[in-house]
C-alpha positions as CSV (number, residue, x, y, z in Angstrom):
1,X,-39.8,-43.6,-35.0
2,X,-37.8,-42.8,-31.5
3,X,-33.7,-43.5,-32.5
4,X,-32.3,-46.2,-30.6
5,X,-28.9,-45.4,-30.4
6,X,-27.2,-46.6,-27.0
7,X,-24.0,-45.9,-25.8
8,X,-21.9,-48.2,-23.4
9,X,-18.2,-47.9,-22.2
10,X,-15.4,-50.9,-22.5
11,X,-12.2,-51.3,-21.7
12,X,-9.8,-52.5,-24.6
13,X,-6.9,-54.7,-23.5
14,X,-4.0,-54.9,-26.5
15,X,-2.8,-58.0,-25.5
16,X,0.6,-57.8,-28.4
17,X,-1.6,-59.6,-31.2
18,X,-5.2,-59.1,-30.3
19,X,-7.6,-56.0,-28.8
20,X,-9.8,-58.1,-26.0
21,X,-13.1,-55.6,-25.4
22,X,-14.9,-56.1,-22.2
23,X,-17.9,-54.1,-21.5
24,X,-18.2,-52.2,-17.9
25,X,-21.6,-52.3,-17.5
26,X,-23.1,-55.4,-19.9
27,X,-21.8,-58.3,-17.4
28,X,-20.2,-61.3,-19.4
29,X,-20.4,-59.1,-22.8
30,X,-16.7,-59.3,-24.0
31,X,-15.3,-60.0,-27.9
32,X,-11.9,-59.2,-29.6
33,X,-10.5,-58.2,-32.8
34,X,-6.8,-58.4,-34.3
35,X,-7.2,-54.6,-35.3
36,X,-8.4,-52.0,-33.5
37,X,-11.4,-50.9,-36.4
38,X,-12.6,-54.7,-36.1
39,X,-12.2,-54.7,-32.4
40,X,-14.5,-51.6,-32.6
41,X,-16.8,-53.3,-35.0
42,X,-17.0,-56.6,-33.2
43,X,-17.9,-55.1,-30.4
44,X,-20.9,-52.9,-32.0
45,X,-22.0,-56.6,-32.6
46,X,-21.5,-58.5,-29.5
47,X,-23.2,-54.9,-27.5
48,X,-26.1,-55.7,-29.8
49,X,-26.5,-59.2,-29.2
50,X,-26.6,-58.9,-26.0
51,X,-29.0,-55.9,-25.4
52,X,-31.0,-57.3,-28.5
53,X,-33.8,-58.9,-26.8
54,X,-34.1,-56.1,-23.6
55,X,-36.7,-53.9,-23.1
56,X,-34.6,-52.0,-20.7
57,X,-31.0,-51.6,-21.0
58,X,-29.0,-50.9,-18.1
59,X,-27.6,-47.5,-17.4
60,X,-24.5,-46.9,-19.0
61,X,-21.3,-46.1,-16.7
62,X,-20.5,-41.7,-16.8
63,X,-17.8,-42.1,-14.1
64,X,-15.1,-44.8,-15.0
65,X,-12.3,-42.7,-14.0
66,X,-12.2,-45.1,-10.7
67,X,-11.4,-47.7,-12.5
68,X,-7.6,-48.7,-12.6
69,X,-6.8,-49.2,-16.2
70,X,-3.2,-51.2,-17.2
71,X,-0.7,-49.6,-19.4
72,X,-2.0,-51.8,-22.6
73,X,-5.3,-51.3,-21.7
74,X,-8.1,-47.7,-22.5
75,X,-11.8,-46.7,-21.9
76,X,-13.5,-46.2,-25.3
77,X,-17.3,-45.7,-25.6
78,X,-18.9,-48.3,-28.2
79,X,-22.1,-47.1,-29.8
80,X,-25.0,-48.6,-31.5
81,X,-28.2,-48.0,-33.3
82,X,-30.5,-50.8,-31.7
83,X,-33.8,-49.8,-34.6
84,X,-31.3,-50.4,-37.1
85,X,-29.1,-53.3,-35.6
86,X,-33.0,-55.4,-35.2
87,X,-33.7,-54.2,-38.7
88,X,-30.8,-55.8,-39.8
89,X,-30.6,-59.1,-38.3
90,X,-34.3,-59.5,-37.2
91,X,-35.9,-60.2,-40.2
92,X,-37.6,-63.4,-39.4
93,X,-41.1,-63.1,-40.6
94,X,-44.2,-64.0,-38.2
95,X,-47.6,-64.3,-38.8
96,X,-50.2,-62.0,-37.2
97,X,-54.4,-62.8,-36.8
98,X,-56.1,-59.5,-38.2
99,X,-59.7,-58.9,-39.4
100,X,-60.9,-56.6,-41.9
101,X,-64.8,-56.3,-43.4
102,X,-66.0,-59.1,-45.5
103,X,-66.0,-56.8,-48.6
104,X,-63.1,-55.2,-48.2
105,X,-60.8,-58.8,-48.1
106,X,-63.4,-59.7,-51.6
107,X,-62.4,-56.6,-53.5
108,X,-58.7,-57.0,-52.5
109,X,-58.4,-61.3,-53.4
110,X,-60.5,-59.8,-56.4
111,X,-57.7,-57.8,-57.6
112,X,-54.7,-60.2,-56.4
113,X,-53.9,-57.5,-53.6
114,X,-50.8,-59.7,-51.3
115,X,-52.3,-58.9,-48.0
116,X,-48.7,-59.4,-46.3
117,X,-46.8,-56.5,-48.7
118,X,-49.3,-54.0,-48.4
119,X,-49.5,-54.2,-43.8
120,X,-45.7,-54.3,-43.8
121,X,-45.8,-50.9,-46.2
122,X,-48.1,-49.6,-44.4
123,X,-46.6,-50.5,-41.2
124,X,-43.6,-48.9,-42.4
125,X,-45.0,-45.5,-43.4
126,X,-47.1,-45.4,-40.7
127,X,-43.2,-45.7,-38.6
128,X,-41.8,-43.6,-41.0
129,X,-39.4,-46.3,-41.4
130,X,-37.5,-46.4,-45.4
């Protein structure tokens, strides 16, 4: 399975008690945190939300060196693992139509086989997915 991970740049504002994140290129995609590790973290989650249901992400910023920064403020790049982020917090199960041969779906009821458990492992080896 193709890795997911995306990179995007924000700009971190220490505002005296909390670090405000506001991402360069993800337009209205901004968190804080009272630290700097869950400023970081929070904004590994917000960057996921928001590119979460994409097919295509935007094209991460290379060149932000234009960009006038404050004194309390600095560039850091924020990334994430997008496979692993939907793994996560996509778990919602949905129901899929499939057909099989008529004796096939006897000899598996027959032997109390849970049609459900044995696509999503096969799904997952088939993914290589753990």
């Amino acid at each position: 399975m193709k890795n997911q991970l995306t990179v995007f740049p924000a700009i971190f504002t220490f505002d005296g008690k909390y670090y405000n994140v506001d991402f360069i290129d993800l337009k209205g995609c901004s968190t804080f945190g009272n630290s700097i590790q869950n400023a970081y973290a929070m904004a590994q989650d917000a960057m996921g939300l928001y590119l979460d249901n994409m097919t295509n992400f935007p094209k991460p910023s290379l060149d932000f060196s234009s960009i006038p920064l404050e004194k309390n403020q600095f560039v850091s790049f924020i990334s994430i693992d997008m496979d692993e982020y939907r793994k996560k917090f996509n778990n919602k199960s949905i129901k899929k139509t499939l057909t099989i041969p008529e004796w096939l779906n006897y000899l598996a009821e027959k032997n109390n086989i849970n049609f459900s458990q044995v696509l999503q492992e096969a799904l997952k080896e088939k993914l290589n997915i753990d």
